[in-house]
N, C-alpha and C positions, 0 to 999 in steps of 0.2 A: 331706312329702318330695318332692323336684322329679324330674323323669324321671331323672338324670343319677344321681342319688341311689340313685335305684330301680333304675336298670339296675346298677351298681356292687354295690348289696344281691345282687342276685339272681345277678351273677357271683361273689361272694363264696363267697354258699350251696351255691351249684352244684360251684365247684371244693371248700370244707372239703370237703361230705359226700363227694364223690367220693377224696378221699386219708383219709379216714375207713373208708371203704368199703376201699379200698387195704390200708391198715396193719391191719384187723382180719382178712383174708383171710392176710397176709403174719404176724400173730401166730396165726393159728389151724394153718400150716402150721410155724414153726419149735419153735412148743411138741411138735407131734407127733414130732421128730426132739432136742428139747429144747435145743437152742443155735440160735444167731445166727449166717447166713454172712455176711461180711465187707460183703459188696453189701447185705445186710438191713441192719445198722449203720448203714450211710452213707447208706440210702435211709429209715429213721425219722428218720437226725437230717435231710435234708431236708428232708421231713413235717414235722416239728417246726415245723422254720424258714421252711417257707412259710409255714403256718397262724399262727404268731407274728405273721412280718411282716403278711401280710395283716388279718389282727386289731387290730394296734395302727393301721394305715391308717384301721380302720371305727372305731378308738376301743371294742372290747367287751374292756376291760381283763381279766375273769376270765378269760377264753381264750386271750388273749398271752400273761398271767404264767406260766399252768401249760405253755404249748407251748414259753415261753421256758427253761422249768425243765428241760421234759423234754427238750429241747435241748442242753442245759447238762450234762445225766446221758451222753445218747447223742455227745457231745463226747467227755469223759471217757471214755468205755468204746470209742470210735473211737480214741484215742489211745495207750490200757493195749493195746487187744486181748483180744477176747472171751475168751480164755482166763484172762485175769486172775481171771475171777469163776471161784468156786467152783458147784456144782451146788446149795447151796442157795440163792446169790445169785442165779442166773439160774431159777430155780424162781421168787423172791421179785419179781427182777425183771419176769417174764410176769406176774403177779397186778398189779403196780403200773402194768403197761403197759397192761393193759385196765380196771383201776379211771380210771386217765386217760384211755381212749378213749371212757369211759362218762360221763366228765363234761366232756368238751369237747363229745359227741353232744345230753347233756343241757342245754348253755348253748347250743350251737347252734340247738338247739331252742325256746329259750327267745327267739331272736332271730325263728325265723320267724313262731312263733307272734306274735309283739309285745309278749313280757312279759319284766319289768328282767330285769338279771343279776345275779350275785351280785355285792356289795360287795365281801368278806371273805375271801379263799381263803386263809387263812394255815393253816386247819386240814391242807391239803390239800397246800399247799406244804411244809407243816413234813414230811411225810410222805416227800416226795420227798427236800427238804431230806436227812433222817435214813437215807433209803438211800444218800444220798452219800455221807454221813460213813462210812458202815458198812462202803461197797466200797473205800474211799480209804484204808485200812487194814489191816494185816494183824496177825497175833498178837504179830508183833513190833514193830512200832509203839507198841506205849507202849498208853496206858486208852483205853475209849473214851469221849468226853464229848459229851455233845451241843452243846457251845461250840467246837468243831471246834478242836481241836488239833492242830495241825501236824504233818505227820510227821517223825520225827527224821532229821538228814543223814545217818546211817548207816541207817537202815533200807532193806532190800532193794526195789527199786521194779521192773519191767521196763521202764523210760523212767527217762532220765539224772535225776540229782538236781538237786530245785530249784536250787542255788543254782551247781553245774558250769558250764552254759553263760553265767554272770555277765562273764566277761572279754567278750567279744563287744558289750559292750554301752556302753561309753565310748566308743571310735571310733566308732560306730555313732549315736550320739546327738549326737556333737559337742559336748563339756561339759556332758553330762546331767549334772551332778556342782552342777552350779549349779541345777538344778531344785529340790531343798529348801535353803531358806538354813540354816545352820551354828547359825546364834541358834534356831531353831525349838524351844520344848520340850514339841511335841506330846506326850500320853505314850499315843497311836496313830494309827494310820496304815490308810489301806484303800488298796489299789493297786488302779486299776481299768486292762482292757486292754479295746480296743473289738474289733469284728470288721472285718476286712478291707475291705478294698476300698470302705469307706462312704461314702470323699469328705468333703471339709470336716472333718475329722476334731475341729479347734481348736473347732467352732461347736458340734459333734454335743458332745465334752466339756463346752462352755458350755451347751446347754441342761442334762444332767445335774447343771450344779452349781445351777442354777436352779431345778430341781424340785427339788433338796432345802435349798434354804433357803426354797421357800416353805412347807416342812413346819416350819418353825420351828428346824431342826439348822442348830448352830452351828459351821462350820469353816471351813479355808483350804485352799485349791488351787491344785495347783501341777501344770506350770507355770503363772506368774500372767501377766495381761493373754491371755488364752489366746481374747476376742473382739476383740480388736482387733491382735492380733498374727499374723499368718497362718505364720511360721516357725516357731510352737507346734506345727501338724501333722506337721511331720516326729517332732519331739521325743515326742508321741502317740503315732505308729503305730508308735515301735522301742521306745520306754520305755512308753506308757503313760502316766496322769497321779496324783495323790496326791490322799487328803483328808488332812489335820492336825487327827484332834479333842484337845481338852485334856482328854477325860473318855471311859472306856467306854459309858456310857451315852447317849451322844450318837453314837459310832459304833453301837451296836445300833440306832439306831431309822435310821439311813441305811442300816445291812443291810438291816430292813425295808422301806425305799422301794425300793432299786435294783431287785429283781427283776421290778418293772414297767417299768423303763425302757427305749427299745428301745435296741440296736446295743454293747450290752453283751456281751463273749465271756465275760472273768471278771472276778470279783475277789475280793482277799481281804483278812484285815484282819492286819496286821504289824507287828510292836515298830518304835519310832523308829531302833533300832539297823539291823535286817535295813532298812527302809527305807533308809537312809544307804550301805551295802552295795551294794544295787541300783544307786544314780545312781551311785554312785562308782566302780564297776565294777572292784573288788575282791574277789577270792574269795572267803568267809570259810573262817578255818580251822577243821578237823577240830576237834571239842571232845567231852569225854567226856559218855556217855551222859547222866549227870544234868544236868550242863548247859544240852547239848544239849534235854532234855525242859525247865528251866527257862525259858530262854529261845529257847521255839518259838513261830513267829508263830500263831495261828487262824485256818486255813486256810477259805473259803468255797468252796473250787473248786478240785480238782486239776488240773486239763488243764496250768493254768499259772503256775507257781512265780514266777516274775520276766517283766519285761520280756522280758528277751533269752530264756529258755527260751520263752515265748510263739511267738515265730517260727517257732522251730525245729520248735515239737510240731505247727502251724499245717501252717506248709512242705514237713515233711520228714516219710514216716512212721516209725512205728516199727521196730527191728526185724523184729519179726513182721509187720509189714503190708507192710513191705517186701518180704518175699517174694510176698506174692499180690499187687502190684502189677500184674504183667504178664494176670494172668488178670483183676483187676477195668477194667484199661484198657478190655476189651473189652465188657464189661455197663455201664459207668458212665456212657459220652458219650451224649450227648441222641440223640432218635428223633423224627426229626421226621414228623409225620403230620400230612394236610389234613384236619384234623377242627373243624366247629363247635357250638357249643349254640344249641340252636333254641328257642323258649319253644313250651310242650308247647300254647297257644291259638294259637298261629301255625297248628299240625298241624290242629289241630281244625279252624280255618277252611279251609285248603287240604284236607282232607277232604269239606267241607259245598259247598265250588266244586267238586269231580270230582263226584260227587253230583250238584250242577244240571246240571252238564256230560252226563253218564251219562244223566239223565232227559228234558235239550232233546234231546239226539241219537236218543232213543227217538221222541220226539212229531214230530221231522223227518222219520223214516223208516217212522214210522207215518200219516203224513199220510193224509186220502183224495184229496186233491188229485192225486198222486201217479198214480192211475189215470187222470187224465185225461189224461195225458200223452203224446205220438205213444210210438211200441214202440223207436224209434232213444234220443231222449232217455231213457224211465223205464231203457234199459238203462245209459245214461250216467251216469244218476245211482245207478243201482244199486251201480256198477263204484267213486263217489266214497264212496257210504255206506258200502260194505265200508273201505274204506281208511280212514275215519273212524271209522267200530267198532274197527279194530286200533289206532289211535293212541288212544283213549279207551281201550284196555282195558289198554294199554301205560301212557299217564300214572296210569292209577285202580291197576294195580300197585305204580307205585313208588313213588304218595303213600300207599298201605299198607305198603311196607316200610319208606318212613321214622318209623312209629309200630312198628314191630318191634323190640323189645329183646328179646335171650339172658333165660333166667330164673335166669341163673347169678348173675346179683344177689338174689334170694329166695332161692336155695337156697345160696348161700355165706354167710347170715345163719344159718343153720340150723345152720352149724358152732357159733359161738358160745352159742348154745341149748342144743345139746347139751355143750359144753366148760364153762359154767356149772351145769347142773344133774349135771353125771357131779360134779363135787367137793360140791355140796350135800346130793345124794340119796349121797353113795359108790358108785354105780356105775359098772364099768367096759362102758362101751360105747361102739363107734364107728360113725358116720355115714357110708355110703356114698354117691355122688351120683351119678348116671347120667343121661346127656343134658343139662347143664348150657346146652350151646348151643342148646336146644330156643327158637323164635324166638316171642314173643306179642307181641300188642299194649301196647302201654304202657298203657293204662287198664287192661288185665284183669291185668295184673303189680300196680299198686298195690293191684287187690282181692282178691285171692289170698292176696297176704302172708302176711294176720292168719289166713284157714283152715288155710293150711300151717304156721304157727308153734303153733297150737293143738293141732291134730293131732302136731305129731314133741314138745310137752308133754306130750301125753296117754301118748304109746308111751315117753316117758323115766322118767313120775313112775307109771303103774301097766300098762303095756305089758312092759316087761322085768322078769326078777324081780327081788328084792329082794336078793339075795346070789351072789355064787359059789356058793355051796354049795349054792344051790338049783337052780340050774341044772347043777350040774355031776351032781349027783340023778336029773336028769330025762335027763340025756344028751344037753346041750348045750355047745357052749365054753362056756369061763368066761365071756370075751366077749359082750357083747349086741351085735348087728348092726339099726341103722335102716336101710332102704334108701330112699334119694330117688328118686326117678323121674320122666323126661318123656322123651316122645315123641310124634309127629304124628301124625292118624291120618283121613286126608280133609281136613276142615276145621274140625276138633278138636284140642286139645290135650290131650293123655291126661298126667294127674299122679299117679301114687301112691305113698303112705307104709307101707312094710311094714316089720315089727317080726317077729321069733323069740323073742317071751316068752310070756307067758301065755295068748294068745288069750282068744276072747270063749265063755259058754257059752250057747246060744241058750236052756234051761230057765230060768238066772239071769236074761237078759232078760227073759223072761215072766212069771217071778215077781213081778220089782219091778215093771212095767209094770201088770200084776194090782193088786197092792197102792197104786200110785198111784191106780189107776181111768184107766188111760188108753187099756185097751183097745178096741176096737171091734167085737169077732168072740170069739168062745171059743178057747181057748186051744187049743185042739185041730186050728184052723182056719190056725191059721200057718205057714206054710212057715219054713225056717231061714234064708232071706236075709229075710221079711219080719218074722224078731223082730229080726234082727241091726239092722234099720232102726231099729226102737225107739231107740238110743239117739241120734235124731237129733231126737227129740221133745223139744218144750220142758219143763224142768223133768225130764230123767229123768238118773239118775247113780248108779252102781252103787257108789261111791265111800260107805263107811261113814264116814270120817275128812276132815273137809276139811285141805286141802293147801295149801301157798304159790301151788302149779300147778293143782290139780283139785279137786274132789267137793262144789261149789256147785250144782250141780245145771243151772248154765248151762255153755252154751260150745259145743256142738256143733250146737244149734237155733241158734244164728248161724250157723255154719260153712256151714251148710244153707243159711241163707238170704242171703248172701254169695256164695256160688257161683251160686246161682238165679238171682240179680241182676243177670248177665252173662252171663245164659242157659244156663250149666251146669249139671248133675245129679252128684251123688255116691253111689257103694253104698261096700258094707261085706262082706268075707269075710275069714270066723275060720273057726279049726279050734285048739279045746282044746287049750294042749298046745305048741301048733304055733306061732302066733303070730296076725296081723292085720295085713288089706291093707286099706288104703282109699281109691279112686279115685275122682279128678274128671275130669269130660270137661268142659272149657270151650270155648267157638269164639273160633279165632284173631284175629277180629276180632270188632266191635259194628257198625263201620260199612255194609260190602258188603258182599251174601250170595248165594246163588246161589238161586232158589226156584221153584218148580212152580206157575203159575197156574191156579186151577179155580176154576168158577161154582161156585154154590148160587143157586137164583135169578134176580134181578135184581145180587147180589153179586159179588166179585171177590175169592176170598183167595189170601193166596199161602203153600205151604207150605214151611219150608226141605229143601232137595235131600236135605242131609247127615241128614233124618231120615227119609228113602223108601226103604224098599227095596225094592216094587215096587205099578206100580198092573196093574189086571185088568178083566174082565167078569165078571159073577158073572149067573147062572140062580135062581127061585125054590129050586129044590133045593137049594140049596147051602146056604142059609142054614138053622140050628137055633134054638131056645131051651133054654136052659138054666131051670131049675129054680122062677128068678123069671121066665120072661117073656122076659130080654132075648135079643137078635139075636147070635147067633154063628156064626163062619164057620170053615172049617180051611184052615191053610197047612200047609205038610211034616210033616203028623201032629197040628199043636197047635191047639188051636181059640182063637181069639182075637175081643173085644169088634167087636160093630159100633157104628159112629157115626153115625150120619143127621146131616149138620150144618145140612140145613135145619130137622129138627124141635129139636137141641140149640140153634140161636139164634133160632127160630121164625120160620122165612123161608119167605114162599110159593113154591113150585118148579113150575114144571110139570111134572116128571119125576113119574109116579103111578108104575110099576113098576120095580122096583129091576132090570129088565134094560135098561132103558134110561141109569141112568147108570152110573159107573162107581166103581169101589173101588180104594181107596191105602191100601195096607198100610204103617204107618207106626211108627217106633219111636223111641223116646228114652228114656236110662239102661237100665232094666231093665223099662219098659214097653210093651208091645205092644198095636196096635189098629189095625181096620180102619176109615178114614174111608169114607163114601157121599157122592158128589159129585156133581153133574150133567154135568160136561167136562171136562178139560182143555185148556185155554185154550195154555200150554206153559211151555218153560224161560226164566227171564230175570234177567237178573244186576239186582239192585234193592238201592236204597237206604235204609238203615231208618230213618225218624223215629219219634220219641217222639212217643206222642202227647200232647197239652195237658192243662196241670197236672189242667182243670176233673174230667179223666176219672176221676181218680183213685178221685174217692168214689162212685167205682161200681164198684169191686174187678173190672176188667177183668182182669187179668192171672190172677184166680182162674177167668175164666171162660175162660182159654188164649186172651188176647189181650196179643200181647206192641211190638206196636208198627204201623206204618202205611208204604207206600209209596207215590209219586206214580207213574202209569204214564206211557208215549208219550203217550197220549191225555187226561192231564189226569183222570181219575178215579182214587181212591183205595182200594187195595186193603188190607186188613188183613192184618197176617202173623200166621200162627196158631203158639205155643205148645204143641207133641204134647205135652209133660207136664202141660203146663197142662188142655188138653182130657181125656186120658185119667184126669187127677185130679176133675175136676170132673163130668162123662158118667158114668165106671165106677164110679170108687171112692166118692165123694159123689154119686151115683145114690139 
């Protein structure tokens, strides 16, 4: 594929998923109110018709035919007015609108990934197909068949009858009346009408008659010479043009091809007589019921009866839309905003340049040279370096909030999660979302997703109870209430998922914990947040019954280790009864961090700010041992771990007495510990590299080494991991 190619793919991708994204947000809010406002209608069939056009442009036929279908329904139902449908058509409707948004998500997906599409969507089609026929009719309209029968000219419509606005259509055509010749003994007919405004209208029809005869369907179209005639277009865009087959079964298989073709609005398939009707621009008369039901064409497409009613329903709205005309003027005209898409490796590089930037301006103003300087100039340059720190910390801002995306994209995914499994499991619960506009970095939004989706599965399929009635028992609404959560908190993003069902029982985690063997301390030894932790251990699941959703025994040991991955930590508080809260603290970025440099040594690490709360001097007295041995120190009443990090990475120090260096009481998630350092060196805003692949297979990260930075001076400090260290020092001690 050539650049041109490639850039076009990925504008493609970018905008589907984003009106994908759109319309699932836009169906998750009108099913909750249960109809469609007027603006909703007009902005799916939109949708539709982007995603169509754009589709048949890239050539991924699956995805045109069904956005051209569903285009073709939200036509239809633009033109009736939503109230046409009954409550259990627009019930039936939503379930149809998200089975299609689920398989356009699914072919789209099948593009980025770089695997075929489907061939075949007639199964899928016909489905849609069959709620047309269904809403296109009412009890008085005659049987209903799946060969789409007409509706009778007396049946009651809310839009004029087919064949009413007929007069209109011979002056308007200028002898349409001569578009089917007189001799023709078709014995059917399909009228097709294009969409508006396409241009070349005569050539748009000529390809259409050319993709179906290289299907092997045998018919004639009119009007004829329609490529080499250009005065055929007008005759198109008021009339419309015909197929002439001499067999039904030759028109069915051109049903079958049209609904891929582009720039198609309708068509339908029509006796020779009602065809004749049309061009001739002759009313037909009123004819009694049976009749009427004998000789009714097979309707393909409501919106539009004939030629000439095509304009009208096109042009003009209906009744009822007409009145909220004046209120949708006001929401419907475009909004224009200077907005671009930026390829997310573009960011990355302009990240990794403020970075070099951040680190040369460090080694400039950390020069020794510097000293040597007369007192007039080093102050000159002092007065320039300041001015250069503020414009660096100024550009390394904003090349960080350009990686800032709202999380209102993950957690408006979360409606549909919950709206698919309330109808699967029967439960009635709703999804609450708070702090939507909470701002993360784009990389830790795509890694999140999957823990957040897991977790509001877990609070759907054995978090709330099973029944009204059991809840209503326990003395809570009928209602189950999920809560979403996000908020900032320093240079954290705080996330939690809280549930009001069953809660967790911290004895039941211990038991099966027990019974797995996966304990490590006697049971007697566990505080209530540290069994509630258990179920974050691999292979543990309280879940007797596996589920569509749960009780494999995986799923929350990734959770764990997904969040870790991006430097986050997650706990866990229940109360019996009550329900279950479970929070992640992630940091806002990966790239910049703000961090505390201290020796050990001849070393240099550096610790993150956001996990200090405070450093001290400490006296031999201060320090105790507990019961094995190890060094423990008291903050406001709690005695907490010491850490020597010269003897934990076995580094020579010259510090011999622990009054001479100093202690950094540090914390992350829910663990507490006092690091021993030789100095503090100070504050300084640094850039985090990974460190090389080769490191890997020496389980660094286990030893609370979480990444590396370059200093002013060209040496390289290590950033240390507090949960990383406090796990490996304390707990694996």
């Amino acid at each position: 594929m050539d650049s041109s190619m490639e850039g076009m793919l990925d504008t493609y991708l970018l905008e589907t998923n984003s009106l994908l994204d759109n319309l699932d947000e836009m169906l998750i809010a009108d099913e909750k109110v249960g109809t469609f406002s007027t603006d909703d209608v007009n902005e799916i069939f939109r949708t539709m018709h982007t995603i169509k056009g754009s589709s048949a442009m890239m050539e991924f036929n699956s995805i045109s035919v069904i956005a051209h279908k569903m285009e073709d329904l939200f036509f239809f139902i633009r033109d009736k007015g939503i109230d046409y449908l009954t409550d259990e058509d627009r019930k039936d409707l939503f379930n149809l609108l998200f089975k299609s948004e689920d398989f356009l998500r699914g072919e789209v997906g099948k593009v980025e990934a770089g695997e075929p599409l489907l061939d075949n969507v007639d199964e899928f089609n016909g489905k849609i197909a069959a709620f047309m026929d269904r809403i296109s009719r009412d009890e008085a309209r005659g049987e209903a068949a799946a060969k789409g029968e007409a509706v009778p000219a007396e049946a009651p419509a809310p839009a004029a009858a087919p064949a009413a606005p007929a007069p209109a259509a011979a002056p308007a055509a200028g002898g349409a009346a001569s578009i089917i010749p007189a001799d023709d003994k078709a014995a059917v007919f399909i009228h097709i009408s294009l969409e508006e405004g396409v241009g070349m209208e005569n050539l748009r029809a000529f390809m259409i008659v050319n993709a179906l005869k290289e299907c092997d369907i045998t018919f004639r179209a009119y009007p004829e010479h329609m490529d080499t005639d250009s005065a055929t277009s007008q005759v198109i865009i008021e009339s419309g043009f015909y197929l002439a087959f001499d067999s039904e079964d030759q028109a069915k298989k051109a049903e079958g091809v049209l609904p891929s073709q582009n720039h198609i609005r309708d068509y339908e398939v029509i006796s020779p007589d009602e065809a004749r009707k049309q061009v001739g621009g002759a009313a037909p008369e009123p004819a009694p019921a049976p009749a009427a039901e004998s000789a009714a064409p097979a309707k393909q497409e409501a919106p539009a009866a004939s030629p000439a009613a095509a304009g009208p329903a096109a042009s003009a709205p209906t009744a009822a839309s007409a009145k909220e005309a004046p209120k949708n003027a006001k929401t419907n005209g475009p909004v224009k905003q200077s907005l671009i898409s930026v390829n997310l490796q573009k960011l990355d590089s302009l990240m990794d340049l403020v970075g070099e930037i951040v680190i040369t301006e460090s080694m400039v103003t950390s020069s020794p040279v510097l000293k040597q300087l007369p007192q007039e100039a080093y102050d000159s340059f002092n007065k320039s370096a300041r001015q250069l720190r503020k414009l660096t910390d100024d550009l390394q801002d904003i090349s960080m909030s350009l990686r800032m995306v709202p999380i209102s994209g993950v957690f408006q995914k979360m409606n549909r999660i919950v709206r698919d499994m309330k109808q699967k499991l029967n439960k009635d619960v709703k999804l609450t979302l708070i702090g939507e506009d909470t701002e993360v970095d784009k990389t830790i939004v795509d890694a999140i997703q999957d823990p957040i989706m897991h977790i509001v599965r877990n609070s759907m399929d054995h978090g709330i109870e099973k029944t009204k009635e059991e809840r209503l028992s326990a003395g809570k609404p009928a209602q189950g209430e999920i809560i979403l959560k996000a908020s900032h908190s320093s240079s954290e993003v705080v996330i939690s998922c809280s549930d009001d069902g069953y809660g967790m029982d911290p004895d039941v985690m211990l038991s099966k914990a027990e019974e797995k063997g996966i304990l490590t301390k006697p049971k007697s030894e566990y505080s209530t947040k540290e069994a509630l932790q258990l179920i974050l251990l691999p292979g543990f699941s309280t879940n007797k019954t596996v589920t569509e959703y749960s009780g494999r025994g995986v799923g929350m040991d990734v959770v764990k280790k997904n969040v870790e991955s991006v430097g986050g930590n997650i706990s866990i508080e229940s109360e019996v009864g009550k329900g279950t809260t479970i929070t992640m603290k992630i940091p806002l970025t990966l790239a910049i961090m703000d961090g505390m440099k201290v020796t050990v040594g001849d070393s240099i690490f550096t610790i993150p700010i956001a996990n200090i709360n405070q450093s001290f001097k400490v006296e031999d007295k201060d320090i105790v041992l507990d019961e094995s041995g190890n060094e423990m120190i008291e903050r406001m009443g709690v005695f907490y771990p010491v850490v020597r990090l010269d003897r934990f990475y076995g580094i020579q120090s010259s510090i011999d007495t622990i009054e001479d260096g100093i202690m950094i009481w540090v914390e992350a998630s829910d663990k507490s510990c006092c690091l021993f350092v030789d100095e503090l060196v100070g504050e300084q805003q640094v850039v985090v590299k990974p460190l090389p692949q080769y490191f890997n297979n020496f389980d660094l990260k286990g030893r609370g080494i979480t990444g590396c930075t370059i200093l002013g001076d060209g040496n390289i400090s290590i950033i240390l991991d507090v949960l990383g260290v406090y796990t490996a020092a304390v707990e694996n001690a």
